[in-house]
Backbone as ProteinMPNN parsed JSONL, in Angstrom:
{"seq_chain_A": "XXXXXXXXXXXXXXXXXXXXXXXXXXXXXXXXXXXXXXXXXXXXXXXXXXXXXXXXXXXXXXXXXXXXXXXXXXXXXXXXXXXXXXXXXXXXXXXXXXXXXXXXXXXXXXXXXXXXXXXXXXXXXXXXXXXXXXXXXXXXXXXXXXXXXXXXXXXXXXXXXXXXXXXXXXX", "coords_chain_A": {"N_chain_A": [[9.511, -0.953, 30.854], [8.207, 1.865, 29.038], [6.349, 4.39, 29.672], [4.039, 5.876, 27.811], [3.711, 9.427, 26.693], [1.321, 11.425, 28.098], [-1.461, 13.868, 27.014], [-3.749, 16.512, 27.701], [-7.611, 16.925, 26.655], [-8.649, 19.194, 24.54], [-10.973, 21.646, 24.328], [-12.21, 20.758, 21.62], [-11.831, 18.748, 20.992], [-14.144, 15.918, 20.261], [-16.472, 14.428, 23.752], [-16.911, 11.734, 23.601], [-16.371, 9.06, 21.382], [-18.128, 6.689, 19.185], [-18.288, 3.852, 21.342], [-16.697, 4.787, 23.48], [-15.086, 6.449, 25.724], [-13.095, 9.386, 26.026], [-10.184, 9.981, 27.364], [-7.387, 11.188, 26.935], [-5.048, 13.101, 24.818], [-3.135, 10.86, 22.847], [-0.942, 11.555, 20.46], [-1.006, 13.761, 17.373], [-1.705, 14.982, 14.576], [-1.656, 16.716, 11.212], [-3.222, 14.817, 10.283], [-4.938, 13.664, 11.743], [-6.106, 12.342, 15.11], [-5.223, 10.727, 18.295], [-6.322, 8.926, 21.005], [-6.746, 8.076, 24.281], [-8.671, 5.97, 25.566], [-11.732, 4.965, 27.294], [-14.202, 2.215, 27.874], [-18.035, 1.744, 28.878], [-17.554, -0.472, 30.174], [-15.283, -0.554, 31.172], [-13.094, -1.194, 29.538], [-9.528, -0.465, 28.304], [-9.111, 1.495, 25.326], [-7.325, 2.328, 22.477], [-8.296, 5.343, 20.239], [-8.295, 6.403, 17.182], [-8.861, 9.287, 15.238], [-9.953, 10.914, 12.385], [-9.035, 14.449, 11.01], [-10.925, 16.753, 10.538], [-10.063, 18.191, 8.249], [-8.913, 15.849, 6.595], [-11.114, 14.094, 6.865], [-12.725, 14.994, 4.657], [-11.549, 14.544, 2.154], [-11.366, 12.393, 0.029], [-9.469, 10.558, -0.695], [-7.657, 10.382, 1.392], [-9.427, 9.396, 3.348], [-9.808, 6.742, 2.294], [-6.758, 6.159, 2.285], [-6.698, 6.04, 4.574], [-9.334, 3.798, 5.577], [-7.759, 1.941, 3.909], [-5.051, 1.197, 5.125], [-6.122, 0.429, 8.019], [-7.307, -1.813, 6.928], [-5.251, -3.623, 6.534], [-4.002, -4.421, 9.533], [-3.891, -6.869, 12.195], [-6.134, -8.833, 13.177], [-6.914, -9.165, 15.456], [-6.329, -6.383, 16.446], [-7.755, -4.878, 15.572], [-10.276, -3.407, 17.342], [-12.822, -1.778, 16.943], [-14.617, 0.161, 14.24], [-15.735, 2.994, 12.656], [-17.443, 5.551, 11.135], [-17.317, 7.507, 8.208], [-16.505, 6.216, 5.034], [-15.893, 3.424, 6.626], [-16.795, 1.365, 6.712], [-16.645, -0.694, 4.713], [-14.396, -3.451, 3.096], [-11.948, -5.658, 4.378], [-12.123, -5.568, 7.326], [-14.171, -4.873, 7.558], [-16.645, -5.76, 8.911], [-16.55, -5.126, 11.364], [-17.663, -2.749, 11.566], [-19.09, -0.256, 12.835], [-22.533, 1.116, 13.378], [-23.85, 4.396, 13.494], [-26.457, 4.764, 16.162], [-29.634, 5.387, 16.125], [-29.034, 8.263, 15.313], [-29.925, 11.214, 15.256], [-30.022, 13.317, 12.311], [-28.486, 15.831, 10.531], [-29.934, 18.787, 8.679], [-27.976, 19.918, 6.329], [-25.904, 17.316, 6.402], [-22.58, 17.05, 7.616], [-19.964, 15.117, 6.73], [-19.101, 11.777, 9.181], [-16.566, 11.424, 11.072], [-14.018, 9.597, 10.17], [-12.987, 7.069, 12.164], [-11.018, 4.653, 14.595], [-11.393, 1.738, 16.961], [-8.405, 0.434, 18.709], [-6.414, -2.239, 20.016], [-4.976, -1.404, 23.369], [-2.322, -1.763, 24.726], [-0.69, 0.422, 26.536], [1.72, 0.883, 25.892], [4.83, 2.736, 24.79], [4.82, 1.826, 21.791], [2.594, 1.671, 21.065], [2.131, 4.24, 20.596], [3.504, 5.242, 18.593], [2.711, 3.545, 16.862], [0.065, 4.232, 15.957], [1.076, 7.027, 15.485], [2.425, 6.173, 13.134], [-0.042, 5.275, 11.367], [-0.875, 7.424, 11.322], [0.529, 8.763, 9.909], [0.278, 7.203, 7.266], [-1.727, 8.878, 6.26], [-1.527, 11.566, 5.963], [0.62, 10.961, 4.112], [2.889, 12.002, 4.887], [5.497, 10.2, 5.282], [6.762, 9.985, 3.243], [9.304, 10.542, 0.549], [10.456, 13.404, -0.91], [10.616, 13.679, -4.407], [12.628, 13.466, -7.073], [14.323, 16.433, -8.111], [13.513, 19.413, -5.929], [12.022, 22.231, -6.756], [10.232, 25.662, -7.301], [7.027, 25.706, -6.334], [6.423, 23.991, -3.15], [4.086, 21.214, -2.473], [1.141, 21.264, -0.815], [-0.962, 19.233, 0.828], [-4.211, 20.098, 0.506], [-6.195, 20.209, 2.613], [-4.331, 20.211, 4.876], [-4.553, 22.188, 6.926], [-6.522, 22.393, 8.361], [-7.201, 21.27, 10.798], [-8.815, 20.344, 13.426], [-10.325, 17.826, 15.166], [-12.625, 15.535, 13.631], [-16.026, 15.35, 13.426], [-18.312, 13.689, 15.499], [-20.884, 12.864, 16.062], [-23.093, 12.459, 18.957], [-24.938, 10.379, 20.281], [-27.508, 8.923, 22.691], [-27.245, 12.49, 23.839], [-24.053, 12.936, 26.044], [-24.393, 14.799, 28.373], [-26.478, 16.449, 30.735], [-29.289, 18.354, 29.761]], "CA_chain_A": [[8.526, -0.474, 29.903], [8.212, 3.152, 29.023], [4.82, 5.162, 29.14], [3.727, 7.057, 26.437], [3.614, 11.037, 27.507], [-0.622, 12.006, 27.522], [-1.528, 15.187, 26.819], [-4.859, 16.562, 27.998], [-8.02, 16.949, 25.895], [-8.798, 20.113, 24.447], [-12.459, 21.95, 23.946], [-12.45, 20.678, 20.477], [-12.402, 16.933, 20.914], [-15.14, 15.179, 21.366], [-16.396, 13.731, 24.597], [-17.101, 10.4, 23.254], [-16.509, 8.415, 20.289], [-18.31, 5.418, 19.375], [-18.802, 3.366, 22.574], [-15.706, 5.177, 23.65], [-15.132, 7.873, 26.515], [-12.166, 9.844, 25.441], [-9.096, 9.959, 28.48], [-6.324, 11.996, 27.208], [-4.515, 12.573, 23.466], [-1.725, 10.65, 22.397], [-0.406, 12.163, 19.146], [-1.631, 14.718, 17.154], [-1.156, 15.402, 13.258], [-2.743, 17.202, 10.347], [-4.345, 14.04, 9.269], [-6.095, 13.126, 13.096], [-5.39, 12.331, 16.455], [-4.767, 9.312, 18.486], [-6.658, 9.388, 21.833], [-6.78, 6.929, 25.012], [-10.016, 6.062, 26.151], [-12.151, 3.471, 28.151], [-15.5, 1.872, 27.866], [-18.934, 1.843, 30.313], [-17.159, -1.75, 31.491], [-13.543, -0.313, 32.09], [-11.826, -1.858, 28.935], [-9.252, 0.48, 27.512], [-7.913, 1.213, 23.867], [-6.959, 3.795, 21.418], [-9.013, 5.761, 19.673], [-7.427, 6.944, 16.366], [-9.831, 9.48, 14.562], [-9.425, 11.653, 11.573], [-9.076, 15.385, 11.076], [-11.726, 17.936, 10.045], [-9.844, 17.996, 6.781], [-8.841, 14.525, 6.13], [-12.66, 13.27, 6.263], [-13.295, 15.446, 3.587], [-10.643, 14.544, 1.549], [-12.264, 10.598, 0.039], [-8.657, 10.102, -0.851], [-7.509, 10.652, 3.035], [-10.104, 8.871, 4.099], [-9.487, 5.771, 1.381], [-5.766, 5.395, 2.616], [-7.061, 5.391, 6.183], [-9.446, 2.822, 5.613], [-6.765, 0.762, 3.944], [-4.362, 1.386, 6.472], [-7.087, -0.437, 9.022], [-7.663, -3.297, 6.462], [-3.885, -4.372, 6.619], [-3.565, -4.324, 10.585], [-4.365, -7.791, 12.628], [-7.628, -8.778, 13.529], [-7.11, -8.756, 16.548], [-5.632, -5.376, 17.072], [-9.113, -3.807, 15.087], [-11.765, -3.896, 18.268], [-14.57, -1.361, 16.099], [-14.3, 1.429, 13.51], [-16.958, 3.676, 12.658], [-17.949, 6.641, 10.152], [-17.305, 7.897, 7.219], [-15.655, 5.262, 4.649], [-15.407, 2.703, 7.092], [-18.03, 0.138, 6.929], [-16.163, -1.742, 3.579], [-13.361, -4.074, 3.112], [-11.709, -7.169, 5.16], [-12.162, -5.316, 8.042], [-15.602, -3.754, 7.773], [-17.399, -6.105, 10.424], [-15.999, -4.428, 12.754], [-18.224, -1.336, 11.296], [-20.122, 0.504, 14.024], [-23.061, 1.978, 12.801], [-24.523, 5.092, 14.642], [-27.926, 4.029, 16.418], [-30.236, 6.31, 15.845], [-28.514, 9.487, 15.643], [-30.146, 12.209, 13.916], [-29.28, 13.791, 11.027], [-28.802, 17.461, 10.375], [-30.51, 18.559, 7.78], [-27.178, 19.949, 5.725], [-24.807, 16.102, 7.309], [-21.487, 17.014, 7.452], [-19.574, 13.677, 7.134], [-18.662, 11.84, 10.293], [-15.009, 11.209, 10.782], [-13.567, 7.981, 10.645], [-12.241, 6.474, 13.428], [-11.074, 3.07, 14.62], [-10.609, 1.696, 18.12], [-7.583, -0.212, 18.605], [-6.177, -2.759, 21.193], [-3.98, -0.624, 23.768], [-1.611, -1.606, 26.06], [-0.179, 1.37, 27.262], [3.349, 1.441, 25.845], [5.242, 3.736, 23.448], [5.012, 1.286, 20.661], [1.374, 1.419, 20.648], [2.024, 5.361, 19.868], [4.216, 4.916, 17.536], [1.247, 3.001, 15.566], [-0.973, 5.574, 16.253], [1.241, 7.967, 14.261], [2.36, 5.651, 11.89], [-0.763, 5.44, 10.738], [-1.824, 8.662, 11.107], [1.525, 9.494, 8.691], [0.152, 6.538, 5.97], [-2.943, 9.385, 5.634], [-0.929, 12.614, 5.304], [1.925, 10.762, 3.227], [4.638, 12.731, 5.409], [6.479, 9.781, 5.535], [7.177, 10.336, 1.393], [10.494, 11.411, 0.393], [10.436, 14.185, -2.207], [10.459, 12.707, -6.074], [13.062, 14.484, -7.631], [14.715, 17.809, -7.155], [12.605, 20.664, -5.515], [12.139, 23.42, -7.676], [9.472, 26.004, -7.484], [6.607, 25.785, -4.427], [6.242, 23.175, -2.139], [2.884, 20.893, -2.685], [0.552, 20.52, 0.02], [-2.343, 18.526, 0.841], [-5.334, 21.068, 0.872], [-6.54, 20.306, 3.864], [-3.405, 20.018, 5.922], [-4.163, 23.402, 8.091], [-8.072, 21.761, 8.819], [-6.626, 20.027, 12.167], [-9.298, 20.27, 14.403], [-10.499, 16.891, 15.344], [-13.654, 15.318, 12.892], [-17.085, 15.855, 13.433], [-17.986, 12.767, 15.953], [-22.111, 13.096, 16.255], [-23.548, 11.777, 20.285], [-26.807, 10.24, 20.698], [-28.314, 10.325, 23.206], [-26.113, 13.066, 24.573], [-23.479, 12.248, 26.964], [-24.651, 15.396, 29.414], [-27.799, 16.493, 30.956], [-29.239, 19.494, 29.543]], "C_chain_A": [[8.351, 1.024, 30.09], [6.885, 3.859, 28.89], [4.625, 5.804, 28.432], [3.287, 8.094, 27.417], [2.191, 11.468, 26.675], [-0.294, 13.067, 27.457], [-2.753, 15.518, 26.88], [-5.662, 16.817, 26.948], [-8.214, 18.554, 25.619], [-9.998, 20.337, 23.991], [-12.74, 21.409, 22.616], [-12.993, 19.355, 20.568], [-13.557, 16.897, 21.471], [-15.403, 14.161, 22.553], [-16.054, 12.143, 24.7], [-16.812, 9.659, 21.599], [-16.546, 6.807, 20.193], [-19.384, 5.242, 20.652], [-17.725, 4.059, 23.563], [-15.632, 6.496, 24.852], [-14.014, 8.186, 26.267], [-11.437, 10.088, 26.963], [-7.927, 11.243, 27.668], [-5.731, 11.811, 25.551], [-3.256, 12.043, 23.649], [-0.927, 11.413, 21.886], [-1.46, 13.287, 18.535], [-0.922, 14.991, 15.839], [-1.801, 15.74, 13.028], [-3.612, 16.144, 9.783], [-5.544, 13.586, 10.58], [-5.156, 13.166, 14.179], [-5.578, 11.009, 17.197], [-5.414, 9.515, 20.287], [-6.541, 7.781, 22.849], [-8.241, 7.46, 25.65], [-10.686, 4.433, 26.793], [-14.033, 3.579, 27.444], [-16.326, 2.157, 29.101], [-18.032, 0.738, 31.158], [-15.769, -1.652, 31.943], [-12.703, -0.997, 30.964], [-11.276, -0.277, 28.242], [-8.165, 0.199, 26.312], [-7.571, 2.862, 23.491], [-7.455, 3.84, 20.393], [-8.062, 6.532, 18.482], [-8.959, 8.058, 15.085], [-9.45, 10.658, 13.687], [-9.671, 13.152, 11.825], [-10.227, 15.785, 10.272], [-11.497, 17.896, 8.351], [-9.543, 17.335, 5.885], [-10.576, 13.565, 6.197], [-12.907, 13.844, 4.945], [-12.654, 15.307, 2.861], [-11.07, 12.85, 1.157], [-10.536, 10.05, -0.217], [-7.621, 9.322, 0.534], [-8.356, 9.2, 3.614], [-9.984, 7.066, 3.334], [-8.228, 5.208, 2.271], [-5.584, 4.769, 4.257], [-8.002, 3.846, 6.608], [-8.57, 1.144, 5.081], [-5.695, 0.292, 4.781], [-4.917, 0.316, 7.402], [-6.775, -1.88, 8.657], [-6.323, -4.207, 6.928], [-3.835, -4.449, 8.31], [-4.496, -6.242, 10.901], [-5.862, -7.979, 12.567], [-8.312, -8.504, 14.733], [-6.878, -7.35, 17.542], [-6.987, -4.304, 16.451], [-9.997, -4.285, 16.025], [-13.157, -3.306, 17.594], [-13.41, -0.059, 15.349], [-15.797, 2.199, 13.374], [-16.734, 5.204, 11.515], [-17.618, 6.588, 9.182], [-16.038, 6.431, 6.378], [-15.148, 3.711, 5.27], [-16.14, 0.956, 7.009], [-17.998, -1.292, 5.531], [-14.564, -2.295, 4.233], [-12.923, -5.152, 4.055], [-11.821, -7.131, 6.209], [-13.666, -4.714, 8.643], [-16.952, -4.643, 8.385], [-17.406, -5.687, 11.391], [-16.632, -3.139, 12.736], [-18.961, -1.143, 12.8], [-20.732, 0.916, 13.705], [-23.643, 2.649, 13.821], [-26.065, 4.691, 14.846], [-28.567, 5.152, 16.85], [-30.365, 7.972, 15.906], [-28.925, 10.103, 14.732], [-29.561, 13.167, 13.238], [-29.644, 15.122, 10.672], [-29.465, 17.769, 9.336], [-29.367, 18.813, 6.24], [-25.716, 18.208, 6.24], [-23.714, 16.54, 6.716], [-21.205, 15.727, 8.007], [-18.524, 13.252, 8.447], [-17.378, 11.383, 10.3], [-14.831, 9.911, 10.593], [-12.871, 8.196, 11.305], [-12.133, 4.97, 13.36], [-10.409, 3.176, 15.957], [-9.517, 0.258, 18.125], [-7.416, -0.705, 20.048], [-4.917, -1.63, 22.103], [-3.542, -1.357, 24.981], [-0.517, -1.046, 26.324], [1.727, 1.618, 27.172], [3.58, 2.096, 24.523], [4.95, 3.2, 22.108], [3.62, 1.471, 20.316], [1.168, 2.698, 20.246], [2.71, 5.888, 18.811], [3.391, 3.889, 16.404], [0.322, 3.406, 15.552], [0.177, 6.695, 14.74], [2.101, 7.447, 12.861], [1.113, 5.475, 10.911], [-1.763, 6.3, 10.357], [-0.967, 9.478, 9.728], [0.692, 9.04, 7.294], [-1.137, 7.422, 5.222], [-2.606, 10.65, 5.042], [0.211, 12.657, 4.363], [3.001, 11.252, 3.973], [5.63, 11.609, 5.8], [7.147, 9.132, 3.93], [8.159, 10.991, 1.213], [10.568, 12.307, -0.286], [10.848, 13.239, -3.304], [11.613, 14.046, -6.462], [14.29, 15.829, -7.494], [14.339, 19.25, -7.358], [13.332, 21.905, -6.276], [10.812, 23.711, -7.538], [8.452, 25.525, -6.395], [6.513, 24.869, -4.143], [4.079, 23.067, -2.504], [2.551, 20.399, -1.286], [-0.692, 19.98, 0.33], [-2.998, 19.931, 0.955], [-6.077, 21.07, 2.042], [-5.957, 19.928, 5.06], [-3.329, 20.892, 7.062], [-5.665, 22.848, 8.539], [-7.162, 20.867, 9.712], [-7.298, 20.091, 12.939], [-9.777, 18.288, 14.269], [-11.711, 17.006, 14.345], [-14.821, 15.232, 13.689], [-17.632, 14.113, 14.366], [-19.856, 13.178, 16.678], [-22.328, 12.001, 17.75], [-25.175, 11.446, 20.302], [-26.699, 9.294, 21.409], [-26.798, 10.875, 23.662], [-25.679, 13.092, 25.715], [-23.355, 13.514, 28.214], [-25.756, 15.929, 29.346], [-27.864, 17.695, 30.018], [-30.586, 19.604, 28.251]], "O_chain_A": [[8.343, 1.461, 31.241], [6.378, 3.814, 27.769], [5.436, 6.731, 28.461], [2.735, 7.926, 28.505], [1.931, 11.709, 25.497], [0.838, 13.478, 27.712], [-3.361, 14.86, 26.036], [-4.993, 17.032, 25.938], [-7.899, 19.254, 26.581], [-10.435, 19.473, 23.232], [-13.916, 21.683, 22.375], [-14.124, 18.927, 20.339], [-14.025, 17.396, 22.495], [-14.748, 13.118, 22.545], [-15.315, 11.52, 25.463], [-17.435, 10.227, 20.702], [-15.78, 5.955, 20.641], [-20.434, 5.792, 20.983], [-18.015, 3.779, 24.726], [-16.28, 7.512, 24.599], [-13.379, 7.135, 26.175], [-12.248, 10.424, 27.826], [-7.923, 12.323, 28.259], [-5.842, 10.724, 24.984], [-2.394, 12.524, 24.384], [-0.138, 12.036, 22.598], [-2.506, 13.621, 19.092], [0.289, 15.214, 15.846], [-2.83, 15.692, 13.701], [-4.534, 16.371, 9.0], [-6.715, 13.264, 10.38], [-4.037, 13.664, 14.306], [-6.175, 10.145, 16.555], [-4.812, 10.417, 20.87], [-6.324, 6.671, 22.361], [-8.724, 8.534, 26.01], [-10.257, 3.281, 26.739], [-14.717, 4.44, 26.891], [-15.843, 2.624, 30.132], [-17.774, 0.838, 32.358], [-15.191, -2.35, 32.776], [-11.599, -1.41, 31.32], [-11.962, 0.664, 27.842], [-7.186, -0.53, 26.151], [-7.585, 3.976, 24.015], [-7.389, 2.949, 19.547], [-7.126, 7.231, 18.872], [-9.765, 7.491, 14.348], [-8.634, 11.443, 14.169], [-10.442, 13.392, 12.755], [-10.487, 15.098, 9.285], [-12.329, 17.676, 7.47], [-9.648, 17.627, 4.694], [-10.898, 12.56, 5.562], [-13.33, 13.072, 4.085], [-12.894, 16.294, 2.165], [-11.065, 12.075, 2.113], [-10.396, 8.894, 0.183], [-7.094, 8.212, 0.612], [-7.862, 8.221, 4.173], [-10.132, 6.173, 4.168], [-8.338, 4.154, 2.897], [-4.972, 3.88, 4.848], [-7.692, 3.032, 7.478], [-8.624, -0.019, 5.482], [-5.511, -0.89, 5.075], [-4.225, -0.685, 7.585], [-6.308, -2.791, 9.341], [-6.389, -5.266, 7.551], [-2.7, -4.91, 8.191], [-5.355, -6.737, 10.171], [-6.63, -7.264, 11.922], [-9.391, -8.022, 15.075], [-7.089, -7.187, 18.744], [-7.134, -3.148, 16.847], [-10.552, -5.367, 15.837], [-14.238, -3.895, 17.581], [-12.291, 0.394, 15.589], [-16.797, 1.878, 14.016], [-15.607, 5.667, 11.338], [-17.465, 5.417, 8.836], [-15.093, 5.883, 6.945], [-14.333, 2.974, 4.715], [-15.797, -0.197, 7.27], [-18.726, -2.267, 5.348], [-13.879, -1.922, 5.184], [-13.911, -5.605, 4.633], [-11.745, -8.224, 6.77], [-14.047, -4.298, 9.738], [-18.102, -4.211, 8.307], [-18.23, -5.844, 12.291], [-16.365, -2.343, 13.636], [-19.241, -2.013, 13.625], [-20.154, 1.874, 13.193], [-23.988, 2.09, 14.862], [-26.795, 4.36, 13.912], [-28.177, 5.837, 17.796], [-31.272, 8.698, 16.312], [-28.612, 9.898, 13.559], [-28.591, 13.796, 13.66], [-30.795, 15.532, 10.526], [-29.752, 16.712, 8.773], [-29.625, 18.196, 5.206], [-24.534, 18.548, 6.298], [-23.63, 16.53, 5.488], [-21.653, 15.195, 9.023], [-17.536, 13.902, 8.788], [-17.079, 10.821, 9.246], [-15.709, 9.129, 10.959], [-12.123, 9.172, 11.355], [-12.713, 4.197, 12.598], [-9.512, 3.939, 16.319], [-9.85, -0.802, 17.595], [-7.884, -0.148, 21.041], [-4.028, -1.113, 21.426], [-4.204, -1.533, 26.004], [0.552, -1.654, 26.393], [2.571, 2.161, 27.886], [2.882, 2.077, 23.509], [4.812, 4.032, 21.211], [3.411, 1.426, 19.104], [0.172, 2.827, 19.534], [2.426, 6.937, 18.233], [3.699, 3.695, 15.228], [-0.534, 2.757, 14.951], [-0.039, 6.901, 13.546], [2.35, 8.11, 11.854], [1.31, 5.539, 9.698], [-2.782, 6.267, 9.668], [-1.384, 10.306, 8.918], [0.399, 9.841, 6.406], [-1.603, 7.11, 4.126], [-3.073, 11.01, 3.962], [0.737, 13.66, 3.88], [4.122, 10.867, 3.642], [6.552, 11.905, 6.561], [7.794, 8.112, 3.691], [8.136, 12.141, 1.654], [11.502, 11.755, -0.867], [11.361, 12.143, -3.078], [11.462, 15.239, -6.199], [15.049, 15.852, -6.525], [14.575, 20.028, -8.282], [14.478, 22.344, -6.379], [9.992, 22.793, -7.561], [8.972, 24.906, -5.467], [6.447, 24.254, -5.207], [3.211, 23.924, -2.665], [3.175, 19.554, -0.644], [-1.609, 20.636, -0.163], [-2.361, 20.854, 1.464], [-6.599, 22.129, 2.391], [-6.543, 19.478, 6.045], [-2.529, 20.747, 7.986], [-5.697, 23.209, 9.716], [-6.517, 19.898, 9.31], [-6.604, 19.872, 13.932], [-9.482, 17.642, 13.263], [-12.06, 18.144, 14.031], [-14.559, 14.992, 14.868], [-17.218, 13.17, 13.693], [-19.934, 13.757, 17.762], [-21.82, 10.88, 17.72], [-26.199, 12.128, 20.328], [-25.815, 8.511, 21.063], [-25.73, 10.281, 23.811], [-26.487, 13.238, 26.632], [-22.42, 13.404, 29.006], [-26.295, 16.062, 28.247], [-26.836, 18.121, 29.492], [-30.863, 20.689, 27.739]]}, "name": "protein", "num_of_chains": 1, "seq": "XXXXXXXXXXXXXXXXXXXXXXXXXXXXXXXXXXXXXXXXXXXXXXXXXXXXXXXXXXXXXXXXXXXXXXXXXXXXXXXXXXXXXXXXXXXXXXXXXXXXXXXXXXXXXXXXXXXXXXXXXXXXXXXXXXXXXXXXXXXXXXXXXXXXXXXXXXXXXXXXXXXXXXXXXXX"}
């Protein structure tokens, strides 16, 4: 069995998502990022959560929640934010508990935690389904003439907006 190659977190991500403590990124595209993380009781999965510019995008965020719907049942453990809380899958919603609200709310990312056990294949469905949000696995239609179309919020790659309550350090 082969390990998937981590890659540390960077100031951007957030600490936590969810019930989730964030460990190390998987993958990394313009549509999100794919993270390993554990619980308070030691279970661990993968955290798959959208980009900065794919929440804001309802289309983005549409093919991500369909994306979810089609996967097992058993392989969806929770999802959470923005768009997520419909469809065959949307028991599994998480809603934030009592996290307050800015007074301008920028919307919170979607995410979904997934079952992980720790081999390549499980990152390889991490960015398969991080592709089914940016389309890059779409062949061109045609033949290219004139500029190159790209999503509008394909250079927005920081990780999505992932609100903590209470917050997960003193202060």
């Amino acid at each position: 069995m082969t390990e998937p190659l981590l890659h540390p977190l960077l100031g951007v991500d957030p600490p936590r998502v969810g019930d989730w403590w964030l460990d190390a990124r998987l993958a990394a595209t313009p549509s999100g990022v794919a993270y390993t993380a554990h619980s308070e009781a030691g279970d661990h999965v993968m955290v798959l959560m959208l980009s900065e510019g794919a929440t804001a995008d309802a289309a983005a965020v549409d093919r991500f929640a369909g994306t979810v719907d089609r996967m097992h049942i058993d392989t969806v453990l929770a999802r959470g934010g923005r768009g997520q809380q419909g469809g065959r899958l949307g028991h599994k919603y998480v809603a934030p508990a009592d996290t307050p609200q800015p007074p301008v709310a920028t919307p919170e990312a979607s995410w979904v935690a997934l079952a992980w056990d720790g081999t390549t294949a499980a990152t390889a469905e991490a960015e398969r389904v991080l592709a089914e949000v940016d389309l890059s696995w779409l062949p061109p239609k045609g033949t290219p003439s004139g500029p190159d179309y790209e999503l509008p919020w394909v250079d927005k790659v920081r990780p999505g907006l992932a609100r903590q309550w209470p917050l997960p350090w003193p202060g």
